[in-house]
DSSP file (Angstrom, degrees, kcal/mol; ACC not computed):
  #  RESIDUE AA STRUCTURE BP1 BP2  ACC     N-H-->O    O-->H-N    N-H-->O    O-->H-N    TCO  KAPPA ALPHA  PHI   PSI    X-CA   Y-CA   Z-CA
    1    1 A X              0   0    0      0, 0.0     3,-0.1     0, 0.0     0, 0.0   0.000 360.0 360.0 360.0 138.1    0.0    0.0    0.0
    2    2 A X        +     0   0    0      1,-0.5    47,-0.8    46,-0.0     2,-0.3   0.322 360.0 120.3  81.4  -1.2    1.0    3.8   -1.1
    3    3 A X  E     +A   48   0A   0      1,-0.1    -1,-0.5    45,-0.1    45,-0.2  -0.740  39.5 178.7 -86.4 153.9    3.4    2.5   -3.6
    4    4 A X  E     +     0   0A   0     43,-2.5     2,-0.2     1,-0.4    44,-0.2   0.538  60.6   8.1-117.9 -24.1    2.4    3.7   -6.9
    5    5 A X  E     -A   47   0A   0     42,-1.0    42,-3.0     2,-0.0     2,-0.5  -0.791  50.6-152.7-168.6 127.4    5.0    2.3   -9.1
    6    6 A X  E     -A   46   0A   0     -2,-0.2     2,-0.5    40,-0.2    40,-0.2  -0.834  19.7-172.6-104.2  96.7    7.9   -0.1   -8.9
    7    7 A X  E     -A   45   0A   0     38,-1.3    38,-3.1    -2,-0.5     2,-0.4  -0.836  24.5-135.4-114.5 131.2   10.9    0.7  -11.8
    8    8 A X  E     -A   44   0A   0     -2,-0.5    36,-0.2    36,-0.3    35,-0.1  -0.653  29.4-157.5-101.0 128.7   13.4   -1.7  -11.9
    9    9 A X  E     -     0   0A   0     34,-1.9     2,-0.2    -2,-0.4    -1,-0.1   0.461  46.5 -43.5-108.9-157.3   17.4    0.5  -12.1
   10   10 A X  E     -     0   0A   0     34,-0.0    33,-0.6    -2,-0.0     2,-0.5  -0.544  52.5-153.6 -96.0 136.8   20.6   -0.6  -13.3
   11   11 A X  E     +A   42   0A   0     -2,-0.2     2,-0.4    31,-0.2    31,-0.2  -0.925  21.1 179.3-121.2 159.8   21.8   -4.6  -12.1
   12   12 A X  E     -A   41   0A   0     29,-4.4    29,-2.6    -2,-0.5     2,-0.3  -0.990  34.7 -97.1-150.3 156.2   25.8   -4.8  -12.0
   13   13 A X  E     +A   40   0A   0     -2,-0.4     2,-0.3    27,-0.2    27,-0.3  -0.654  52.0 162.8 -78.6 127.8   27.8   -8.0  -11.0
   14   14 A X        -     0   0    0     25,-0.8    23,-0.0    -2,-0.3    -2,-0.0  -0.843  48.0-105.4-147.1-179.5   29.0   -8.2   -7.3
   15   15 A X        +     0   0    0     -2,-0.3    23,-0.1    23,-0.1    -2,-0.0  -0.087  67.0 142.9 -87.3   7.4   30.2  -10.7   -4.9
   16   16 A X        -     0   0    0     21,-0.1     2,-0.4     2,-0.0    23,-0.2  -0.106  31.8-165.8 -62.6 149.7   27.3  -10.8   -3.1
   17   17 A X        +     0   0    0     21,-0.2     2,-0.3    22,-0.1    21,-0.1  -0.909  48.8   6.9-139.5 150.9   25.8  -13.7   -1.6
   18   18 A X  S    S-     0   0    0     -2,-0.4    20,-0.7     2,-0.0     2,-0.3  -0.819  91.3 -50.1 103.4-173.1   22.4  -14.3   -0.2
   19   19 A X        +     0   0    0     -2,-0.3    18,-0.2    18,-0.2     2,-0.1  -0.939  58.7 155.8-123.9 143.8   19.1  -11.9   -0.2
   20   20 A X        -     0   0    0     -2,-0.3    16,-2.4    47,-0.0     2,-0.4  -0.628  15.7-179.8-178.8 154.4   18.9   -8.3    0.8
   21   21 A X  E     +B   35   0A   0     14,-0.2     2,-0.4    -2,-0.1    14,-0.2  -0.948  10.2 169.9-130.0 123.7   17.1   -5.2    0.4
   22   22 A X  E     -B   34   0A   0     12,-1.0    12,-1.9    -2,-0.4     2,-0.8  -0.984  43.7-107.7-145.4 174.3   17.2   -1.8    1.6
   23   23 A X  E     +B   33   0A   0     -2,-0.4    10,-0.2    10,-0.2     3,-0.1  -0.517  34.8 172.4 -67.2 101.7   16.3    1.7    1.6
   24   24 A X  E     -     0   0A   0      8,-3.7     2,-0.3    -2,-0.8    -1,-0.1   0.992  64.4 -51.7 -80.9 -44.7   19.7    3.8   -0.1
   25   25 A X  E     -     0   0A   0      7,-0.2     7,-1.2     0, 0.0     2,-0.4  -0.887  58.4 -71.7-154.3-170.6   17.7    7.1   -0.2
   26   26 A X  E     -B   31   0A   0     -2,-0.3     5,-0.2     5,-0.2     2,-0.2  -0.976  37.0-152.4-120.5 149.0   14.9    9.2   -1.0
   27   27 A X  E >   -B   30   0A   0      3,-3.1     3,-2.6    -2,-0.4    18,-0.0  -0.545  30.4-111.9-143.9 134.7   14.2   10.2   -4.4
   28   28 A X  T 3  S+     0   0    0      1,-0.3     3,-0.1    -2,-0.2    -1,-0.0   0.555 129.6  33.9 -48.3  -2.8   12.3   13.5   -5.7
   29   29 A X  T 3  S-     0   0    0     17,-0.1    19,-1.0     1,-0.1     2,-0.5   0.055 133.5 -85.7-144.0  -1.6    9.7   11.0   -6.8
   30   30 A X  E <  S+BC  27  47A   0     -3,-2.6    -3,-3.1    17,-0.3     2,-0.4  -0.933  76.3  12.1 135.1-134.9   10.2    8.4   -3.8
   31   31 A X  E     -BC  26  46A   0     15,-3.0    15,-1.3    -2,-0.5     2,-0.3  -0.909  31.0-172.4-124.4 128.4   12.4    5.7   -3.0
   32   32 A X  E     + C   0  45A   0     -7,-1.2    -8,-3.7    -2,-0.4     2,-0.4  -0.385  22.9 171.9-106.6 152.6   15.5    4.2   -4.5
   33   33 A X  E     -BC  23  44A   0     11,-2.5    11,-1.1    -2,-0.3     2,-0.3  -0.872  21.0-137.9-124.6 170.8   16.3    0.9   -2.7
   34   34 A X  E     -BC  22  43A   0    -12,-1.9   -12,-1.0    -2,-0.4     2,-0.4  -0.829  11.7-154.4-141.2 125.9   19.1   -1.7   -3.7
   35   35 A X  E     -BC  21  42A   0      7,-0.6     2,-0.6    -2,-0.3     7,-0.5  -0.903   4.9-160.5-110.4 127.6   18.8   -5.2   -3.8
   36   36 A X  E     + C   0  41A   0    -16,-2.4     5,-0.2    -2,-0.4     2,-0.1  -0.848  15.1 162.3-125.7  90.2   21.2   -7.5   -3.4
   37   37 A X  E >   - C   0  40A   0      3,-2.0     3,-1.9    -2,-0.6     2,-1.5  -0.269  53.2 -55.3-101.4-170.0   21.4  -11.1   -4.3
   38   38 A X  T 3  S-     0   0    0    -20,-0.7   -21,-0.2     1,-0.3    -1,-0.1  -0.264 126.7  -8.5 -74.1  83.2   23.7  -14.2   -5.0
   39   39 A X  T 3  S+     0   0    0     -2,-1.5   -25,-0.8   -23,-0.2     2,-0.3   0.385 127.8  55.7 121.3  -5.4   25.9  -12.5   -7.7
   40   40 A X  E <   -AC  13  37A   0     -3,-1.9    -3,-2.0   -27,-0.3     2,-0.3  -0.925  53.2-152.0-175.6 141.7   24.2   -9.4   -8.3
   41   41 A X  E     -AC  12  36A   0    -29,-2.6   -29,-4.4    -2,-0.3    -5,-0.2  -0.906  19.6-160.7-131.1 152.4   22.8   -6.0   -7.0
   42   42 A X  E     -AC  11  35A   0     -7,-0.5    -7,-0.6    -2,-0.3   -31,-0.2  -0.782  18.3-129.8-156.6  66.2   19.8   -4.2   -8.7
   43   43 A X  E     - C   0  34A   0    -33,-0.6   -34,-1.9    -9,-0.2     2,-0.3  -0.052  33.1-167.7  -7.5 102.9   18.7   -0.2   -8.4
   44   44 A X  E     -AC   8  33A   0    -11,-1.1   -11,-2.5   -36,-0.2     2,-0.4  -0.972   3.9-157.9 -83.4 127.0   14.9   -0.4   -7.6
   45   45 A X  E     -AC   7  32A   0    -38,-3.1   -38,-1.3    -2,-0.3     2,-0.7  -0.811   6.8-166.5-111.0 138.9   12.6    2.7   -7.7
   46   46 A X  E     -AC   6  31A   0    -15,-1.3   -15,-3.0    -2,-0.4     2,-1.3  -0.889  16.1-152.1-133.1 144.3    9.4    3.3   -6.1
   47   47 A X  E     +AC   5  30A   0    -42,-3.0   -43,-2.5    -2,-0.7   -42,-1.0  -0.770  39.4 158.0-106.9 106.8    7.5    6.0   -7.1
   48   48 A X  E     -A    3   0A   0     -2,-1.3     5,-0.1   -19,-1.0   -45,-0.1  -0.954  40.8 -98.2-129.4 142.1    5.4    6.8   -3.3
   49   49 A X        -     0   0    0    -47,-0.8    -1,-0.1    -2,-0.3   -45,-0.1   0.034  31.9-116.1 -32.2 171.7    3.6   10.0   -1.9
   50   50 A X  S    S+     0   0    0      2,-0.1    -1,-0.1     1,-0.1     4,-0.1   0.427 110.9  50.5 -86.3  13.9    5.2   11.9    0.1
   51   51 A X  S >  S+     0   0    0      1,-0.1     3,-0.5     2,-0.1     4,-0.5   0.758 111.7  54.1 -87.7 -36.7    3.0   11.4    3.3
   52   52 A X  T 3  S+     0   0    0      1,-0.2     4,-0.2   -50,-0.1    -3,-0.1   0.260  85.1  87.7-110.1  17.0    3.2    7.7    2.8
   53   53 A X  T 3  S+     0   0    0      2,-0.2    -1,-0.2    -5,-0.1    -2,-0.1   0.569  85.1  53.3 -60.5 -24.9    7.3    7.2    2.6
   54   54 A X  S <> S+     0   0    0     -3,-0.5     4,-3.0     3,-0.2     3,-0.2   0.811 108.2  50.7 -31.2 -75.6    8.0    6.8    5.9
   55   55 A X  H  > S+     0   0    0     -4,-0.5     4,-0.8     1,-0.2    -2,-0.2   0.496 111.9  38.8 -21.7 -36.2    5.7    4.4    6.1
   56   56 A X  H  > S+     0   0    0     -4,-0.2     4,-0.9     2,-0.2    -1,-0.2   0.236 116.2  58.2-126.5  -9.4    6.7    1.9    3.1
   57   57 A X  H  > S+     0   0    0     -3,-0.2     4,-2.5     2,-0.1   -34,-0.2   0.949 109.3  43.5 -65.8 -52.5   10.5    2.8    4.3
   58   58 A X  H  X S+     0   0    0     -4,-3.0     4,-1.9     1,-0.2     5,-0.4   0.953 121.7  43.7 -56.8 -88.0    9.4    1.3    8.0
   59   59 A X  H  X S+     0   0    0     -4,-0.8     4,-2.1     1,-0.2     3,-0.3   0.566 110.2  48.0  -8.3 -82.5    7.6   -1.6    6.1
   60   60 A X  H >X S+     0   0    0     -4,-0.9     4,-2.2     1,-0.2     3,-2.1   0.912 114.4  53.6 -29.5 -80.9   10.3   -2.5    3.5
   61   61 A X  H 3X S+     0   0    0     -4,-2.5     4,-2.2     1,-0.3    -1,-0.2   0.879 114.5  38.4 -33.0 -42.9   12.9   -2.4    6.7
   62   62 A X  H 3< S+     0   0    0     -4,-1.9     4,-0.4    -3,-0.3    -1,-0.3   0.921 110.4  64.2 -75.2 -30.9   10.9   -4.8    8.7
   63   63 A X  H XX S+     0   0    0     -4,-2.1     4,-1.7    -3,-2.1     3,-1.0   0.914 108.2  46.2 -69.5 -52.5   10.1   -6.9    5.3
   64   64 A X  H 3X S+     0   0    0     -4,-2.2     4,-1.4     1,-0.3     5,-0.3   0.855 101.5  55.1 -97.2  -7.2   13.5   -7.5    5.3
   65   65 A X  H 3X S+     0   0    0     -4,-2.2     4,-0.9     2,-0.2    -1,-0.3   0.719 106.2  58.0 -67.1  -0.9   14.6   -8.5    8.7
   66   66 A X  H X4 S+     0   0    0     -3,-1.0     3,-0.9    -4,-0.4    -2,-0.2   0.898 108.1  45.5 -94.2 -66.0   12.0  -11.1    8.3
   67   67 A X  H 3< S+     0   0    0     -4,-1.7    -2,-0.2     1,-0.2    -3,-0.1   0.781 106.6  62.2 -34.8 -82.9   13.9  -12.3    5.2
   68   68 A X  H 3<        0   0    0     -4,-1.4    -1,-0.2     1,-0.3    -2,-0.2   0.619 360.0 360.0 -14.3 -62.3   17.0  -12.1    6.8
   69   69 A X    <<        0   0    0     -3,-0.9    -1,-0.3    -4,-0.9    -2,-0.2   0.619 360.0 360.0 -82.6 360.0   16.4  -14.6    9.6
């Protein structure tokens, strides 16, 4: 909820390994996240109000400690 559009960024090859996702900043338009998986990390944009960013930042963050463990 309050995201309005999800635009999939730039992937580049890293060393990563595993799943994770976070919030890198906030974006004149929303939120840019990066997510980071076995071999590769991936610019995400989310195009969200600005009353409701805070919100879907908290979310996302909690969305991925649950992955995490």
């Amino acid at each position: 909820p309050g995201v309005k559009k999800v635009i999939p960024g730039r992937i580049y090859a890293s060393d990563s390994r595993g799943f994770e996702i976070k919030v890198t900043r906030e974006t004149q338009t929303g939120l840019k996240l990066v997510a980071k998986s076995d071999g590769s990390v991936q610019e995400v944009f989310l195009v969200v109000d600005k009353p409701d960013r805070a919100r879907v930042r908290e979310e996302i963050t909690h969305l991925a400690d649950e992955w995490a463990k």
